[in-house]
C-alpha positions as CSV (number, residue, x, y, z in Angstrom):
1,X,23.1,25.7,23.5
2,X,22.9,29.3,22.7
3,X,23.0,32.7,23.8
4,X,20.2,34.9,26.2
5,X,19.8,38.7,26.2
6,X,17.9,39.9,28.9
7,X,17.5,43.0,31.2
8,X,20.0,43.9,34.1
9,X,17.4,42.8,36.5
10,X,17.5,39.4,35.6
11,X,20.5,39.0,36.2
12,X,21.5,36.6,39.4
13,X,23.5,33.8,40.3
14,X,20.7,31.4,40.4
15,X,19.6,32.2,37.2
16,X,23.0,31.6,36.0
17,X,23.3,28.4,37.4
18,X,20.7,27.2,36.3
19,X,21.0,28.1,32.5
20,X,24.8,27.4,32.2
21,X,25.0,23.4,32.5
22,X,22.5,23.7,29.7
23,X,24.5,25.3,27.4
24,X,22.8,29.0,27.9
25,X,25.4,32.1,28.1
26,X,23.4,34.9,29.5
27,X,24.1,37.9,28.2
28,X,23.4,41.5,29.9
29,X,24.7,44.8,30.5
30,X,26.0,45.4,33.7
31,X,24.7,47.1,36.8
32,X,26.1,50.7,38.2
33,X,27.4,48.6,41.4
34,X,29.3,45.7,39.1
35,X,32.3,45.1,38.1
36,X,33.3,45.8,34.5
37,X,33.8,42.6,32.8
38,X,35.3,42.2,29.2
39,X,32.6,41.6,26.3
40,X,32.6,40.2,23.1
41,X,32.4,42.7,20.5
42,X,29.6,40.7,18.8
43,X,27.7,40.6,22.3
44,X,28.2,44.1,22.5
45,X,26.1,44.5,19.4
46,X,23.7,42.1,19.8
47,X,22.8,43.9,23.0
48,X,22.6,47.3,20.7
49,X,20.3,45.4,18.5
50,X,17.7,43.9,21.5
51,X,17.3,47.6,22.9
52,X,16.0,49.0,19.4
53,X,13.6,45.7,19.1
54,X,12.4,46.0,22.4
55,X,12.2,49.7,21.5
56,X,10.0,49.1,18.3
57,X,7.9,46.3,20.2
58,X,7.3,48.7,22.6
59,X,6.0,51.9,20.3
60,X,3.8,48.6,18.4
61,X,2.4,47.9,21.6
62,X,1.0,51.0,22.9
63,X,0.1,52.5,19.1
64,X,-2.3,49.3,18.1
C-alpha cells in the first residue's frame, strides 16, 4: 500500500494494472495529449517536492 511518483513516461495502463491490486496509486503529471484529471492537493505537492529531489540528485551526480 502506498503511493508512486514517477515520470510521465511511465505512465501506461499496464503498469497501472499491475501496481493497483497491490495497493500502489501511481502518481504523475499528465501528458500534453491527456485529459486533465482532478488531483489531490497533497499529490500536487508531493509531485513539486520529487522534481526539486530529482533536481538536487541530479546536480550531486554530475558535480562528484
Amino acid at each position: 500500500m502506498g503511493f508512486l511518483f514517477s515520470d510521465r513516461d511511465y505512465l501506461s495502463e499496464k503498469v497501472f494494472d499491475i501496481l493497483y491490486p497491490k495497493g500502489i496509486q501511481m502518481i504523475t503529471k499528465i501528458k500534453e495529449n491527456m485529459k486533465n484529471k482532478l488531483m489531490l492537493m497533497k499529490d500536487k505537492i508531493l509531485l513539486r517536492k520529487r522534481a526539486i529531489i530529482e533536481t538536487i540528485n541530479y546536480y550531486l551526480k554530475n558535480t562528484c
